[in-house]
C-alpha positions as CSV (number, residue, x, y, z in Angstrom):
1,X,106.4,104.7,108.8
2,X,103.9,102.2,109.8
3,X,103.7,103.0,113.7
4,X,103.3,98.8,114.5
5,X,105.1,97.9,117.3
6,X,107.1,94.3,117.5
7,X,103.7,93.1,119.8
8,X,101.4,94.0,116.6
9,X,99.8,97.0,118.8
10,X,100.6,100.7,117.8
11,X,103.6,101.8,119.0
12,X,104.8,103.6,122.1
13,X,106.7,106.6,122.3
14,X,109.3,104.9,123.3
15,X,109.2,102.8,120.4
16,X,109.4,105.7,118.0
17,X,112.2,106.7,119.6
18,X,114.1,103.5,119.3
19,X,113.2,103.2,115.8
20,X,114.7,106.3,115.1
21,X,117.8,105.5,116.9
22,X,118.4,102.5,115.0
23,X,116.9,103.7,111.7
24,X,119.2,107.0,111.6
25,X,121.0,106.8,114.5
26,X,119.4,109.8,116.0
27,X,119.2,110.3,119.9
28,X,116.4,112.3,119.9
29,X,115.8,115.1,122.9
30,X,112.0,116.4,122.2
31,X,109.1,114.5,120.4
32,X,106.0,116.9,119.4
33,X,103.1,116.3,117.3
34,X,101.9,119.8,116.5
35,X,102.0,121.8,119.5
36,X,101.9,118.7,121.9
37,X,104.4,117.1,123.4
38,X,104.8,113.5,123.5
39,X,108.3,113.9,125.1
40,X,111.0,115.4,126.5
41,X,114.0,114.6,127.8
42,X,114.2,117.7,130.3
43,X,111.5,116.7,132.3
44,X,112.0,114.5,134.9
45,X,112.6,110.9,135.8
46,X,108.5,110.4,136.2
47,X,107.2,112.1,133.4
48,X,109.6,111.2,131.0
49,X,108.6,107.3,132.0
50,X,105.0,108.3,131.4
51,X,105.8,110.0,128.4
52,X,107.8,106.9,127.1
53,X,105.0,104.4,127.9
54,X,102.2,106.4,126.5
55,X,101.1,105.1,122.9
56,X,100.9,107.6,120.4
57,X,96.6,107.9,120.3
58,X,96.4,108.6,123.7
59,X,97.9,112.3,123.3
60,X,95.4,112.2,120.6
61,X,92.7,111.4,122.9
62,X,93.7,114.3,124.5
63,X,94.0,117.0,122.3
64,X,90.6,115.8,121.1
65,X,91.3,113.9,117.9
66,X,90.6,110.6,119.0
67,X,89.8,109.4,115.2
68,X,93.3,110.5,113.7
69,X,95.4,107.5,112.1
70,X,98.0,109.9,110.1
71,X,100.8,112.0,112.2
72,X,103.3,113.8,111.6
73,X,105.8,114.0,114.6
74,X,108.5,116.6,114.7
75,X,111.7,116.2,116.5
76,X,114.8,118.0,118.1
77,X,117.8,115.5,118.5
78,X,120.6,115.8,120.8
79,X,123.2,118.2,120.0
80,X,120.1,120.6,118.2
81,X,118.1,123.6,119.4
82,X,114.8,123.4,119.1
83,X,114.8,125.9,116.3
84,X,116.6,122.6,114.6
85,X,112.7,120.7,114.6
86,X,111.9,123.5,111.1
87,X,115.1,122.0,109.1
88,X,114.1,118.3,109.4
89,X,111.3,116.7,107.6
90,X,108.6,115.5,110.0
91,X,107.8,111.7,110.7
92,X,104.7,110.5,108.5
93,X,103.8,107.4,111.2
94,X,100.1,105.6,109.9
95,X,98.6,104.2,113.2
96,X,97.0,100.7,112.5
């Protein structure tokens, strides 16, 4: 997927989220890229609003691969365990 939001800039978390709802319908619980997490609906009210508004190259900023355009995101949807992330495909997302 082409990570492009609706404003032309690269998406937010949140976005990706809502794309997947309405792509696949999924309601997804846990968004990782590697061993980072970009969210998670467990934490609380706060973080998950930071989490949601972050775009996707900031956690790249911090994990120290500021340069990176290709991800692959994993997920856990609701109704999953997170052992559920290993039996779905990850999400290919090209940053602009």
């Amino acid at each position: 997927m082409r990570a492009v939001g609706a404003d032309g800039q690269e998406m937010t978390v949140q976005e990706v989220l809502d794309w997947l709802q309405r792509t696949h319908g999924w309601t997804v619980t846990m968004l990782l890229r590697g061993h980072t997490m970009l969210y998670d609906r467990e934490e609380d009210e706060e973080t998950r609003t930071r989490q949601r508004a972050q775009r996707l190259s900031e956690n790249l900023e911090d994990a120290g691969e500021p340069g990176q355009r290709e991800l692959e995101l994993y997920y856990v949807c609701e109704g999953e365990d997170a052992e559920a992330e290993d039996a779905r495909p990850p999400l290919l997302c090209s940053l602009p």
